[in-house]
N, CA and C atoms as a LAMMPS dump frame, in Angstrom:
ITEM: TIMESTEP
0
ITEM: NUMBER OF ATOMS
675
ITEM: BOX BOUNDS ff ff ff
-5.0000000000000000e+02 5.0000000000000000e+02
-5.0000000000000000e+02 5.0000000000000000e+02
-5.0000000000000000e+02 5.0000000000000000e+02
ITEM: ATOMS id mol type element x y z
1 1 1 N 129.809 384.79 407.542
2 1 2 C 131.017 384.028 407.855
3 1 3 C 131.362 384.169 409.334
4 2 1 N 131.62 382.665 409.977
5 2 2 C 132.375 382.983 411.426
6 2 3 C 133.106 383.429 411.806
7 3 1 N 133.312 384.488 412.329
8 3 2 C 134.26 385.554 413.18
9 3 3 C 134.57 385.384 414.774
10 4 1 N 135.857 384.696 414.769
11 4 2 C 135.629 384.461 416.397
12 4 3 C 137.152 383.884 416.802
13 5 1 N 137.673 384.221 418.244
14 5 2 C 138.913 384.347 418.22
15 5 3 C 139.415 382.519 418.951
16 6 1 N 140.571 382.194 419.196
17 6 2 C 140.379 380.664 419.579
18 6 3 C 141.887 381.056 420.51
19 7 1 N 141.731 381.11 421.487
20 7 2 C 142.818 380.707 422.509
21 7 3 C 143.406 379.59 422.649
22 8 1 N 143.988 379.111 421.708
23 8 2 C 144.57 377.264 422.135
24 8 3 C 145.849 377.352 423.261
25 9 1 N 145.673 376.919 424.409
26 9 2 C 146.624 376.414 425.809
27 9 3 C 147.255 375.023 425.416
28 10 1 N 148.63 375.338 425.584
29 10 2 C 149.143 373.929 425.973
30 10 3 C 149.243 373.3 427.109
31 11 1 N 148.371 372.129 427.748
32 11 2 C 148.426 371.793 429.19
33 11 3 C 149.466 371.426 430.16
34 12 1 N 149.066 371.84 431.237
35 12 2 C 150.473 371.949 432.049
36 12 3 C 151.285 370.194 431.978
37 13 1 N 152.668 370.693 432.495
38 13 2 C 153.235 369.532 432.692
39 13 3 C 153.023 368.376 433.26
40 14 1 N 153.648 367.101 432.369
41 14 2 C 153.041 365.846 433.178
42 14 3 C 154.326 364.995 433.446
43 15 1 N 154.352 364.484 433.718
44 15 2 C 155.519 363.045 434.423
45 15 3 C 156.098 362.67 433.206
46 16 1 N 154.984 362.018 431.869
47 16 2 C 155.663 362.097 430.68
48 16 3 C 156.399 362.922 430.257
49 17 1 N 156.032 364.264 430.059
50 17 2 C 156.865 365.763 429.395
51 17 3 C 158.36 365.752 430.502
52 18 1 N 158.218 365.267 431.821
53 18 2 C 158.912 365.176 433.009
54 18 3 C 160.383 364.177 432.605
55 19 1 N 159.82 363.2 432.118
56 19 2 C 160.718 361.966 431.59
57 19 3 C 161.009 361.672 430.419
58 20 1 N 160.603 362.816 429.454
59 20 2 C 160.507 362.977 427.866
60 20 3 C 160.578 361.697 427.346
61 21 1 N 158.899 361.81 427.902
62 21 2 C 158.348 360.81 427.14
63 21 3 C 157.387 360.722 425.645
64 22 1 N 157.288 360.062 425.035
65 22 2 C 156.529 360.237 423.613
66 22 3 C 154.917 360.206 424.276
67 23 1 N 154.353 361.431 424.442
68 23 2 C 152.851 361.187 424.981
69 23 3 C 151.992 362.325 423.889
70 24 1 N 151.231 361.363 423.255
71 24 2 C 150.447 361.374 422.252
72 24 3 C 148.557 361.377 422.469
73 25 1 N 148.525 360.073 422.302
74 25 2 C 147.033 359.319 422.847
75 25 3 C 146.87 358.909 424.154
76 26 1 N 148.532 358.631 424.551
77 26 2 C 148.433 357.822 425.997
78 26 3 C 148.4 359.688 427.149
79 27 1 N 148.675 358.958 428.25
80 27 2 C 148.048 360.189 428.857
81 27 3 C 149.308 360.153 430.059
82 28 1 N 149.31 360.644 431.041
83 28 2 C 149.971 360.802 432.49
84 28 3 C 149.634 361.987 433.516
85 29 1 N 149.453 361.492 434.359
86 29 2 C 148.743 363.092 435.069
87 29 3 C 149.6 364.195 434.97
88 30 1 N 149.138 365.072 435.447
89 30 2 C 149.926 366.711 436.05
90 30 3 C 151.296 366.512 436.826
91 31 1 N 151.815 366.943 437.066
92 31 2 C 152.995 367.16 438.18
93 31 3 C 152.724 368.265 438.876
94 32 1 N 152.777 368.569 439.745
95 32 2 C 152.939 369.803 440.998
96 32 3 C 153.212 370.91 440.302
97 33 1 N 153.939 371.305 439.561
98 33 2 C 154.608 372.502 438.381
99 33 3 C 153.604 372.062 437.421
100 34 1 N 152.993 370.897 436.731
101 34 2 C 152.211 371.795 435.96
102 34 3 C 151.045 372.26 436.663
103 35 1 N 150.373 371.421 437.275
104 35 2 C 148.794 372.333 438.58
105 35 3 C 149.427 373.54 438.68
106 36 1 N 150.472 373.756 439.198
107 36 2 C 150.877 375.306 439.471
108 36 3 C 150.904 376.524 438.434
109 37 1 N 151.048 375.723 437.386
110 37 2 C 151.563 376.313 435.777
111 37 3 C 149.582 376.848 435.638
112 38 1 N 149.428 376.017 435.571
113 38 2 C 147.765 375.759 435.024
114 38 3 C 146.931 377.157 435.999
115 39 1 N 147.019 376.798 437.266
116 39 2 C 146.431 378.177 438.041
117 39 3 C 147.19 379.419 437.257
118 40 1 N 148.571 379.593 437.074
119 40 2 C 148.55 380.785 436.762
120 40 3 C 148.022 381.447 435.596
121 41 1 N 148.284 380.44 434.832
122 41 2 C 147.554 380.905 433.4
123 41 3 C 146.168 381.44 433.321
124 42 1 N 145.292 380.863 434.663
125 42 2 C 143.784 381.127 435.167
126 42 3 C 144.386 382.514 435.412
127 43 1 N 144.924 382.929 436.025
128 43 2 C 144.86 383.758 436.748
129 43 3 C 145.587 384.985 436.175
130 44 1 N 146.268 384.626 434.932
131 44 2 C 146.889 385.722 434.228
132 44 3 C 145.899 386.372 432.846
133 45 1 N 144.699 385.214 432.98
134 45 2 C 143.178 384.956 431.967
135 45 3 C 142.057 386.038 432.557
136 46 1 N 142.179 385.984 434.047
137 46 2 C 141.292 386.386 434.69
138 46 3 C 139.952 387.542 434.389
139 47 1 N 140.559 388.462 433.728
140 47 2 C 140.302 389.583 432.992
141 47 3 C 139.448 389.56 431.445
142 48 1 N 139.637 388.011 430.845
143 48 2 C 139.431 387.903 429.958
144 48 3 C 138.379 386.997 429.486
145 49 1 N 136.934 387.765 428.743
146 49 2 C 136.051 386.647 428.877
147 49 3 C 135.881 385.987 427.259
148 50 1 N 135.973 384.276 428.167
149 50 2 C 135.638 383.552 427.194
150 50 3 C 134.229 382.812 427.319
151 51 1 N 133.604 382.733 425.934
152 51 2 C 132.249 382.312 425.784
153 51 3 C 131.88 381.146 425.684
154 52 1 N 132.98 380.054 425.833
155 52 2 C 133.57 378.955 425.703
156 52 3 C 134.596 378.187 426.005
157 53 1 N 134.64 377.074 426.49
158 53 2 C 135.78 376.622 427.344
159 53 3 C 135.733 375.088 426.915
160 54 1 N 136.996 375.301 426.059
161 54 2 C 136.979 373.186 425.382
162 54 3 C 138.32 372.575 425.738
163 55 1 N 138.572 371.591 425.681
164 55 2 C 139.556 371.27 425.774
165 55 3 C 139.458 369.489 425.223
166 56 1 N 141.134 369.293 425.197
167 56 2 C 140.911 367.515 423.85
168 56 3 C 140.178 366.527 424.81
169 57 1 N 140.168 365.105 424.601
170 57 2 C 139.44 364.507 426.212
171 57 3 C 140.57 363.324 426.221
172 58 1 N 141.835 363.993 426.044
173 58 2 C 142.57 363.702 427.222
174 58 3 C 142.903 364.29 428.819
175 59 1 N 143.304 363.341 429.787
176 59 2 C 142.887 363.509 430.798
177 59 3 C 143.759 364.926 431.365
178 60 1 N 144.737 364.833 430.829
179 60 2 C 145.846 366.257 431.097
180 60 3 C 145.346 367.516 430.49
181 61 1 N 144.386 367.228 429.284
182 61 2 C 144.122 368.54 429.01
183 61 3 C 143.128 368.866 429.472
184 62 1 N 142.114 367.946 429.91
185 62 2 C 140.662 368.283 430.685
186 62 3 C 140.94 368.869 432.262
187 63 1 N 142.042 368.194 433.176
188 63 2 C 142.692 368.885 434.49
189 63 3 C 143.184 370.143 434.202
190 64 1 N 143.668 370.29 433.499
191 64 2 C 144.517 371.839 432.634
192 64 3 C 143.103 372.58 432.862
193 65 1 N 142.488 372.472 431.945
194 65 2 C 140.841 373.546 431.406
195 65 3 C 140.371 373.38 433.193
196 66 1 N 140.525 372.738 433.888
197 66 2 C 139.52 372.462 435.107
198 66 3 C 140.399 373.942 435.871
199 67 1 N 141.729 373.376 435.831
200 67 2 C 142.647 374.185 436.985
201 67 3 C 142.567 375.901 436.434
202 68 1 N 142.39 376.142 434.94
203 68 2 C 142.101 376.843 434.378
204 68 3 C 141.159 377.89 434.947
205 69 1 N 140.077 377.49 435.146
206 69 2 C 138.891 377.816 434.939
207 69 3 C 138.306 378.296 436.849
208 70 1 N 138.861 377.172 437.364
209 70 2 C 138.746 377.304 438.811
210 70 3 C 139.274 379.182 439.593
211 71 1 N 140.639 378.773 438.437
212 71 2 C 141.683 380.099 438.866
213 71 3 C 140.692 381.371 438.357
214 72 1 N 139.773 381.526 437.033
215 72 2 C 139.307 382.098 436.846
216 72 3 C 137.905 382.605 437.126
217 73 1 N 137.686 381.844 438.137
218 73 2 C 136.371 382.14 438.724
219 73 3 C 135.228 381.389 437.391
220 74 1 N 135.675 380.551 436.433
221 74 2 C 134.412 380.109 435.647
222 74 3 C 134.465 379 435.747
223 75 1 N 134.278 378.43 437.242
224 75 2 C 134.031 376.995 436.708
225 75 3 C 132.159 376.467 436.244
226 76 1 N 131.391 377.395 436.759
227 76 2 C 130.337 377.618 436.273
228 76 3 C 129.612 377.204 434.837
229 77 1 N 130.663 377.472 433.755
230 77 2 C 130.832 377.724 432.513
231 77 3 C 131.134 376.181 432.19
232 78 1 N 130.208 375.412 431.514
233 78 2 C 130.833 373.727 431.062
234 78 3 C 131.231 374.128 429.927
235 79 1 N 132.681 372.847 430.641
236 79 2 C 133.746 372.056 429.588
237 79 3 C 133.528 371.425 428.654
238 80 1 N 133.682 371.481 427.037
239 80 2 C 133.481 370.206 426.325
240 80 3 C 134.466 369.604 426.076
241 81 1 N 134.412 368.53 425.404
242 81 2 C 135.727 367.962 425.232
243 81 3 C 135.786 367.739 423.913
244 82 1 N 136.57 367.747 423.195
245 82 2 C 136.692 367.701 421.13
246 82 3 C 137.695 366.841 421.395
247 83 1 N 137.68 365.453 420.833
248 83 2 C 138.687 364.356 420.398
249 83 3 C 139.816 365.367 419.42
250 84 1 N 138.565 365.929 418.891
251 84 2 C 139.433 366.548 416.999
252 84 3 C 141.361 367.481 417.681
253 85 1 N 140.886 367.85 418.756
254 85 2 C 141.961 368.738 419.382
255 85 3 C 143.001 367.455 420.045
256 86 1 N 143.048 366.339 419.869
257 86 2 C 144.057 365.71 420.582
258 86 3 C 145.55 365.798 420.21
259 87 1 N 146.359 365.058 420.565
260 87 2 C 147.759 365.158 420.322
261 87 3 C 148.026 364.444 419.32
262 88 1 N 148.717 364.477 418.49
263 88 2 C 149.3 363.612 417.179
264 88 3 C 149.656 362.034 418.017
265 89 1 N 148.54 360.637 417.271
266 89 2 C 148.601 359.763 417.909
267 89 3 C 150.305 359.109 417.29
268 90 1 N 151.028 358.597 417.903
269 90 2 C 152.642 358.173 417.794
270 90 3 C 152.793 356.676 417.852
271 91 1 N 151.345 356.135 417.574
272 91 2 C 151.547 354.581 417.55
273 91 3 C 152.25 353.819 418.256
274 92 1 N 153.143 352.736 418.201
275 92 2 C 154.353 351.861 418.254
276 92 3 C 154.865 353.046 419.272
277 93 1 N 155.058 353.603 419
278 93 2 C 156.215 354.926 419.777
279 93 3 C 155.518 355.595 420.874
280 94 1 N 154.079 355.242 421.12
281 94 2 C 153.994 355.908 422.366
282 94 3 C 154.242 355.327 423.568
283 95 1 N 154.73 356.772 424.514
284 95 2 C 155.306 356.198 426.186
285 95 3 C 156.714 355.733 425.56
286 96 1 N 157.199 355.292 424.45
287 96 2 C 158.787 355.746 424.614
288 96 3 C 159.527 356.738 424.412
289 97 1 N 160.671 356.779 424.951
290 97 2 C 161.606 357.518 425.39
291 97 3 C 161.618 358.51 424.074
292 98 1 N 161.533 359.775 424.287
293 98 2 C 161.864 360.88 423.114
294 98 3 C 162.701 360.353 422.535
295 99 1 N 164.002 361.002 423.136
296 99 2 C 165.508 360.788 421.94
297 99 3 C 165.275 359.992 421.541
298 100 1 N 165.118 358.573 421.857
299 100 2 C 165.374 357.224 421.324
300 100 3 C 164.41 357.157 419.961
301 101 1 N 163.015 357.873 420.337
302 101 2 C 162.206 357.786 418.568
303 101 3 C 162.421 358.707 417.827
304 102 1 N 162.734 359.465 418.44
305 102 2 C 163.243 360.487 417.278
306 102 3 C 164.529 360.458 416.757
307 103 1 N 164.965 360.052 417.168
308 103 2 C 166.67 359.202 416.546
309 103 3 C 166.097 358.236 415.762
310 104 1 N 165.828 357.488 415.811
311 104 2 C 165.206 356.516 414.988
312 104 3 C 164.21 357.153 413.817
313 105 1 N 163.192 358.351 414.054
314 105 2 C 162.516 358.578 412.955
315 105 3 C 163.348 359.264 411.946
316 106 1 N 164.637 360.089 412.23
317 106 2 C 165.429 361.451 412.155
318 106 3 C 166.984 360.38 411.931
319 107 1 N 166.792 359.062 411.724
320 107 2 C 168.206 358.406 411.751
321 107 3 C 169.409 359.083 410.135
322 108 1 N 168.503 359.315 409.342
323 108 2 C 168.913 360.243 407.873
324 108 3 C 169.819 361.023 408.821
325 109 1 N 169.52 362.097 409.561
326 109 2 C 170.094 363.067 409.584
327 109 3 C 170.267 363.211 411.112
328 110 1 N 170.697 361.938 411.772
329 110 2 C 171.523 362.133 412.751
330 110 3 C 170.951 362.579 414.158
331 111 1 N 169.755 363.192 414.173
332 111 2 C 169.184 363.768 415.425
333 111 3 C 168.271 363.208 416.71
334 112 1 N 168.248 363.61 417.605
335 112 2 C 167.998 362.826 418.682
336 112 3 C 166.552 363.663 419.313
337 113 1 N 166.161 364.739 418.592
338 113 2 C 164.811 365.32 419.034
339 113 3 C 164.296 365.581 418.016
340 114 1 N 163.026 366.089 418.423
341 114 2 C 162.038 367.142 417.372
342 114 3 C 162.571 368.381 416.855
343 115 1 N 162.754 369.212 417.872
344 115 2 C 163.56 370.105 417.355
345 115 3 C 164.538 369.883 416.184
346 116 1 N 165.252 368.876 416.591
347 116 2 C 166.555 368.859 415.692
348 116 3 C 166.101 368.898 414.306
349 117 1 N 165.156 367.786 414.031
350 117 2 C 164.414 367.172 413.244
351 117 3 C 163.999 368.386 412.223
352 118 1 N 163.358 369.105 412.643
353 118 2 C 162.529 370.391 412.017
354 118 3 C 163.583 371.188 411.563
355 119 1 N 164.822 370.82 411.918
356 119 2 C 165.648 372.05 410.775
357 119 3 C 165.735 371.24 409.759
358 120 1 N 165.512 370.104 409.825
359 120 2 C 165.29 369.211 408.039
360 120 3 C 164.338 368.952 407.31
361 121 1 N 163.09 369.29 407.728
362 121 2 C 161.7 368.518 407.444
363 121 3 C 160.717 369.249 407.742
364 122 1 N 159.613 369.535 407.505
365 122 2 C 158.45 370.468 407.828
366 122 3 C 157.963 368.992 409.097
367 123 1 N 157.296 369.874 409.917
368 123 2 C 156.567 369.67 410.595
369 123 3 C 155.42 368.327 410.071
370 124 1 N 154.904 368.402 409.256
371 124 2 C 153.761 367.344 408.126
372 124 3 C 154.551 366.322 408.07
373 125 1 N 155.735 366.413 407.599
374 125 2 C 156.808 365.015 407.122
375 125 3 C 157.083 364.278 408.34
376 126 1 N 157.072 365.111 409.2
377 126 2 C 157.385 364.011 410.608
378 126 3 C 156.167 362.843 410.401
379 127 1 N 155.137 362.926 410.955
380 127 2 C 153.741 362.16 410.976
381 127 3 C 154.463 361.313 410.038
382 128 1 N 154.191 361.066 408.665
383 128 2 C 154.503 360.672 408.155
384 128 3 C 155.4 359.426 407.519
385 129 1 N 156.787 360.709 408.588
386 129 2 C 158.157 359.631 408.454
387 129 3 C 157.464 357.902 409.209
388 130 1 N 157.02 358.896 410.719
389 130 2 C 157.11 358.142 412.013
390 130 3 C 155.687 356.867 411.473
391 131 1 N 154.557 356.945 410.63
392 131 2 C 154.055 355.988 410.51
393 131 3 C 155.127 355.089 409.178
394 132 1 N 155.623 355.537 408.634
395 132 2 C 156.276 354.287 407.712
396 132 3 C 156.726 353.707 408.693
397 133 1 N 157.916 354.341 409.791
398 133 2 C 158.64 353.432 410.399
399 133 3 C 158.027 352.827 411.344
400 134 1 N 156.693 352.883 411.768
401 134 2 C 156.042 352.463 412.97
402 134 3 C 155.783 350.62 412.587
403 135 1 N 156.354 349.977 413.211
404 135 2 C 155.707 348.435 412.715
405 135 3 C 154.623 347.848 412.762
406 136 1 N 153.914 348.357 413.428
407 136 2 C 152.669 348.455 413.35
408 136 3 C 151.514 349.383 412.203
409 137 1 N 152.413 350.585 411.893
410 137 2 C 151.678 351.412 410.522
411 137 3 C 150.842 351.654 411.397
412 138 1 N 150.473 352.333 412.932
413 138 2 C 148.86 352.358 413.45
414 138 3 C 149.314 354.103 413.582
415 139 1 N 150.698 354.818 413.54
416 139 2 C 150.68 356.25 414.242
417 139 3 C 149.955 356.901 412.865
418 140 1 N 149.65 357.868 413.073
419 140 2 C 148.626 359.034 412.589
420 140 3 C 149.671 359.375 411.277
421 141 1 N 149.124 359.308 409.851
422 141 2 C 150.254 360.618 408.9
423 141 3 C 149.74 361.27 409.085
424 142 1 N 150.387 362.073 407.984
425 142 2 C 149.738 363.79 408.112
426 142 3 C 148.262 363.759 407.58
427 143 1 N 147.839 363.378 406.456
428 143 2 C 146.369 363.344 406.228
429 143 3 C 145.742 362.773 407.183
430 144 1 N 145.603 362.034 407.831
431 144 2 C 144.677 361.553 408.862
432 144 3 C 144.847 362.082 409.903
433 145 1 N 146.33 363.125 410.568
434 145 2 C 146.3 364.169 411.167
435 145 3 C 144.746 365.096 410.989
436 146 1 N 145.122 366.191 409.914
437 146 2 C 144.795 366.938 409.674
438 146 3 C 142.959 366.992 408.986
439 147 1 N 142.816 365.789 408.841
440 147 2 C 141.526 365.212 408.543
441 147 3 C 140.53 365.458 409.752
442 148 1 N 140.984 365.118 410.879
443 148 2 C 140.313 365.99 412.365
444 148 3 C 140.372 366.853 412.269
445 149 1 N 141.728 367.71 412.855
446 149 2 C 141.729 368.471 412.948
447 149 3 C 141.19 369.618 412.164
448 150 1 N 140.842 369.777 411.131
449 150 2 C 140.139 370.19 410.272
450 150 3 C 138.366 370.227 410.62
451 151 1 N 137.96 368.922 411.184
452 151 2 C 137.142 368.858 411.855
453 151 3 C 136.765 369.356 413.1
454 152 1 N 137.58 369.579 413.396
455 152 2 C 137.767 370.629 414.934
456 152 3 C 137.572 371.977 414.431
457 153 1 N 138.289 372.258 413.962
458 153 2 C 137.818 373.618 413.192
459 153 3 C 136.349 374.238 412.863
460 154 1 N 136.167 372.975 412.278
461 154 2 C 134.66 373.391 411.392
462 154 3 C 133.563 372.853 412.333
463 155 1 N 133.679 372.518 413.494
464 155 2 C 132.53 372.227 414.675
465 155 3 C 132.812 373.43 415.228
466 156 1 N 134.024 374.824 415.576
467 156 2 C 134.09 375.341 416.048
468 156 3 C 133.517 376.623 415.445
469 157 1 N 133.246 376.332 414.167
470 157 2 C 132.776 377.456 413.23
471 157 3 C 131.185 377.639 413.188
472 158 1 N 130.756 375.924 413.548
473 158 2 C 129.54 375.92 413.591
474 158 3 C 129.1 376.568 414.744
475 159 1 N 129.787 376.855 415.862
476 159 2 C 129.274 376.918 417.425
477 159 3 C 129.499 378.33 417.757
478 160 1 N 130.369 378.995 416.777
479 160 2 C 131.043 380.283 417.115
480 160 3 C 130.889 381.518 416.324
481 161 1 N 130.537 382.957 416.478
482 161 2 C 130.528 383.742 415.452
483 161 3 C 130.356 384.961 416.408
484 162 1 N 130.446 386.394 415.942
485 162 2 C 130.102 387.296 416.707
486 162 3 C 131.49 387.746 417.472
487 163 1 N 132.497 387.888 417.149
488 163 2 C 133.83 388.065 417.848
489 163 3 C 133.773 387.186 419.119
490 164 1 N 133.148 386.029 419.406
491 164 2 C 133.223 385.21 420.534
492 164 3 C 135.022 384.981 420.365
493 165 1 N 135.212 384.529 422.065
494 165 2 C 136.322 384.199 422.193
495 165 3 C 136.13 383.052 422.917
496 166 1 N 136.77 381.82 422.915
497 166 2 C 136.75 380.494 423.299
498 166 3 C 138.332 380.134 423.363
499 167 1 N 138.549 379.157 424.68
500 167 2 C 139.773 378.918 424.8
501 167 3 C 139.847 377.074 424.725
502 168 1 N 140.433 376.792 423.653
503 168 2 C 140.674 375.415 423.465
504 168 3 C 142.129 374.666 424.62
505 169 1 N 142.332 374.035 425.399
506 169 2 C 143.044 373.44 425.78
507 169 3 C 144.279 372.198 425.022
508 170 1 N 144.957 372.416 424.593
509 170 2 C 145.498 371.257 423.739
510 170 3 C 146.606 370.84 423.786
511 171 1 N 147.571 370.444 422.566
512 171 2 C 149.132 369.627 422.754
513 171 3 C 150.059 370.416 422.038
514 172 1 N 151.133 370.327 422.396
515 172 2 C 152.234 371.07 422.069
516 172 3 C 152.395 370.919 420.497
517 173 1 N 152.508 369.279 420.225
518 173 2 C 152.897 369.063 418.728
519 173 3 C 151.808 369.978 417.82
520 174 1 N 150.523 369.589 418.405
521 174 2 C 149.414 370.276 417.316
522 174 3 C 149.047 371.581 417.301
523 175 1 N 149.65 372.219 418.642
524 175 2 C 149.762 373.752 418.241
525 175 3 C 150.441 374.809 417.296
526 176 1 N 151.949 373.623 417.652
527 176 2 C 152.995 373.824 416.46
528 176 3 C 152.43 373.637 414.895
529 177 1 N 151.927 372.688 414.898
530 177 2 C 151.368 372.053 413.574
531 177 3 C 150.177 373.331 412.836
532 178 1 N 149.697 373.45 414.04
533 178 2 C 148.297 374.579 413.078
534 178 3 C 149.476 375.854 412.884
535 179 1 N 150.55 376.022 413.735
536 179 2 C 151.033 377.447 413.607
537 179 3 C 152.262 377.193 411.988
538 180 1 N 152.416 376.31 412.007
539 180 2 C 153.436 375.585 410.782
540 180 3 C 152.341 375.739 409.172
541 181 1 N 150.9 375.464 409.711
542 181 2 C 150.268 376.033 408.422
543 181 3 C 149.975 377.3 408.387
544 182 1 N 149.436 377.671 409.787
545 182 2 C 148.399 379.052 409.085
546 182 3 C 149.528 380.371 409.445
547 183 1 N 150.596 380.128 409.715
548 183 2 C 152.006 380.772 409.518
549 183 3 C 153.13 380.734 409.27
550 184 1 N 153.207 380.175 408.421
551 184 2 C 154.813 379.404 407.472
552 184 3 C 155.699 380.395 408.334
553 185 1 N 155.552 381.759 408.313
554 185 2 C 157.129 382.25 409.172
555 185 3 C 157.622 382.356 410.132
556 186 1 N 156.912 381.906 411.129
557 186 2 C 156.31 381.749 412.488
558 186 3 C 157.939 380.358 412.501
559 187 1 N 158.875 380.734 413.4
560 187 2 C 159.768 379.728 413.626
561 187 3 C 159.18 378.994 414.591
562 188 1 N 158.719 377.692 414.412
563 188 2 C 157.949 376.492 415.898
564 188 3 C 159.538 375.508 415.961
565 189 1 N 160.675 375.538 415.662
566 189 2 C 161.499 374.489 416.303
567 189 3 C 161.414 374.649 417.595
568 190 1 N 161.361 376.004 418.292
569 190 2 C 161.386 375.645 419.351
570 190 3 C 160.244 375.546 419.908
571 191 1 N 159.286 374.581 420.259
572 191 2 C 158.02 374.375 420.63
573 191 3 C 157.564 375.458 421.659
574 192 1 N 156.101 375.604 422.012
575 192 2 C 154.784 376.197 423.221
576 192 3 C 155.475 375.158 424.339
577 193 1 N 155.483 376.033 425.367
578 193 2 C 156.258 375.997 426.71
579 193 3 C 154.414 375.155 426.757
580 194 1 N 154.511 374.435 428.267
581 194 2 C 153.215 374.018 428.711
582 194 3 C 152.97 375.61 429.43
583 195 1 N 151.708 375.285 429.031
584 195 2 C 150.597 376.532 429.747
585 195 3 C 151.004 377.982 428.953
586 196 1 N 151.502 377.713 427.901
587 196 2 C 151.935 378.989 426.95
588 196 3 C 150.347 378.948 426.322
589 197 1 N 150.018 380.1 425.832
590 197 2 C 148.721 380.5 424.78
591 197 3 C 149.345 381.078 423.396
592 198 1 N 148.612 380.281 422.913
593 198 2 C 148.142 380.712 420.882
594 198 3 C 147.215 381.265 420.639
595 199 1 N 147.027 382.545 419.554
596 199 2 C 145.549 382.968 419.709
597 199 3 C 145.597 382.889 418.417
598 200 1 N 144.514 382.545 417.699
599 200 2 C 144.351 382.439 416.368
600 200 3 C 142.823 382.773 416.047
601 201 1 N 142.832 383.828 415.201
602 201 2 C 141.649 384.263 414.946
603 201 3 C 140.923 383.732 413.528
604 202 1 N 139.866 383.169 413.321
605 202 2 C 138.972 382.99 412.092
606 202 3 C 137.897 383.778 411.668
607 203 1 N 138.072 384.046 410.371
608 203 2 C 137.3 385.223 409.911
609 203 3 C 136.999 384.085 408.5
610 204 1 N 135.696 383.263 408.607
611 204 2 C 135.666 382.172 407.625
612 204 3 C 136.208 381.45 407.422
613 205 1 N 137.186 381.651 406.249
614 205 2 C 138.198 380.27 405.254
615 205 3 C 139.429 380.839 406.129
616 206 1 N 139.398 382.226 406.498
617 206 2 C 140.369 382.912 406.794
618 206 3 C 140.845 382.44 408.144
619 207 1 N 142.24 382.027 408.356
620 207 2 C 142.772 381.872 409.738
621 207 3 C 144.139 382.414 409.812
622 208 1 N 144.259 383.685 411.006
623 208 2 C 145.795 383.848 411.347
624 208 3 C 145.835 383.741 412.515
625 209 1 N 147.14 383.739 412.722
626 209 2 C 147.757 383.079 414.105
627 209 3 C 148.651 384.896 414.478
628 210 1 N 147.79 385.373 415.352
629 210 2 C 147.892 386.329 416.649
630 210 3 C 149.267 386.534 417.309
631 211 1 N 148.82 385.331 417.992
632 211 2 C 150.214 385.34 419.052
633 211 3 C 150.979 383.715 419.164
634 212 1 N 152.184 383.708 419.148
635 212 2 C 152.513 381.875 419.145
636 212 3 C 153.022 381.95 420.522
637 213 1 N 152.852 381.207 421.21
638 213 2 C 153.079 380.565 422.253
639 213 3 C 154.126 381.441 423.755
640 214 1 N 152.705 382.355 423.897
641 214 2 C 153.089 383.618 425.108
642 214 3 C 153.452 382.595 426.243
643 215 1 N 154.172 382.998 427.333
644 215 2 C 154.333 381.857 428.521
645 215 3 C 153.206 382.863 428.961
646 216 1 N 152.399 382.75 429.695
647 216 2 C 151.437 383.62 430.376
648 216 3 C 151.506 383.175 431.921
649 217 1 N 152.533 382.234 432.674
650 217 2 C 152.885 381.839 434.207
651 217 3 C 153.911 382.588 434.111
652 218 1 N 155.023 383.293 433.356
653 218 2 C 155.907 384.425 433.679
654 218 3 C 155.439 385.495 433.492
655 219 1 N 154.999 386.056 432.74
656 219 2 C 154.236 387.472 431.786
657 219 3 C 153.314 388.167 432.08
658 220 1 N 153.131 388.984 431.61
659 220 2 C 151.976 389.8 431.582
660 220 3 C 151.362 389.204 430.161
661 221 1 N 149.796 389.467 430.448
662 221 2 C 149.167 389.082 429.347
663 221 3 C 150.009 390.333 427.833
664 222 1 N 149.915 390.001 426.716
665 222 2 C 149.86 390.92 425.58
666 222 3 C 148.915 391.562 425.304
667 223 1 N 149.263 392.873 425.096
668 223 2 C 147.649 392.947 424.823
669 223 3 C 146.651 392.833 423.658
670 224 1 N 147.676 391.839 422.644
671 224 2 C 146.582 391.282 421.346
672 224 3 C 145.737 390.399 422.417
673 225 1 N 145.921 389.842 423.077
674 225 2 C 145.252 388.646 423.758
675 225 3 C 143.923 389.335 424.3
């Protein structure tokens, strides 16, 4: 059975996260604070070797793993890119305005974010809500979520064993989301800061979640990490 640890990064800040925007599939570059965010996390990593370096192939999370990696002296070491790791696609709703869709997905109960949202609803029910209401029906539910992602998993199982450690690059929603399964007590309302780390270890069927969402640009590393 595969034994091997998974560093998932949330990538630094972008203009979208900047203008809270709904960014899903669609993309927006870095901002100055996140490049800055992104070196430190290299550099708070530095110490720490990974045998592997992936990230989703969106363009924010592939600059993230680059700025990453630079800081850490591995740029040496190729990037892959796994679709399976992308952000929960938001259909109809992507590139608009947060509050405004989440008021609208969350109109039951009044709220104007995600956060809010999650003191009513698991994490799964969102997807969900947001494709009924999408007029188009094109955003992601939860099964067709988790239908990748699942697939991400099990390409990573194929590639990995031996206490390897590999650091996945990814999205805030879907970090929350794996930490909402493979740790029901784990409170995610309040989401992974960008450039925060998750470590989640697999031991087969077996997956726990380590650490949820260290800032590692203020901190000292932990030393589960």
């Amino acid at each position: 059975m595969a034994q091997f640890s998974i560093y998932f990064v949330r990538h630094g800040q972008t203009f979208f996260n900047l203008y809270n925007r709904m960014q899903g599939w669609s993309d927006s570059p870095l901002t100055d604070y996140g490049q800055n965010t992104a070196t430190k996390v290299g550099q708070a990593l530095a110490d720490t070797h990974f045998d592997a370096f992936y990230s989703s192939d969106s363009k924010r999370a592939i600059d993230t793993a680059h700025l990453i990696q630079r800081a850490m002296g591995t740029e040496a070491q190729s990037l892959k890119t796994l679709m399976n790791f992308r952000e929960v696609f938001y259909g109809y709703y992507e590139g608009d305005d947060s509050s405004r869709t989440w008021s609208l997905i969350g109109h039951q109960f009044g709220v104007t974010s995600m956060h809010e949202l999650l003191a009513h609803v698991h994490i799964d029910q969102t997807r969900d809500l947001m494709r009924e209401l999408d007029p188009w029906h094109e955003a992601e539910d939860n099964a067709m979520y988790w239908e990748r992602i699942n697939q991400g998993f099990d390409y990573l199982k194929a590639h990995h064993d031996h206490h390897e450690k590999v650091l996945v690059v990814t999205h805030g929603t879907t970090i929350r989301s794996m930490v909402a399964r493979f740790a029901p007590e784990i409170d995610i309302t309040q989401g992974p800061k960008n450039g925060s780390v998750t470590r989640i270890d697999v031991d087969g069927d077996q997956i726990k979640v380590v650490d949820y969402a260290q800032d590692l640009a203020d901190v000292k590393v932990n030393q589960h990490l």
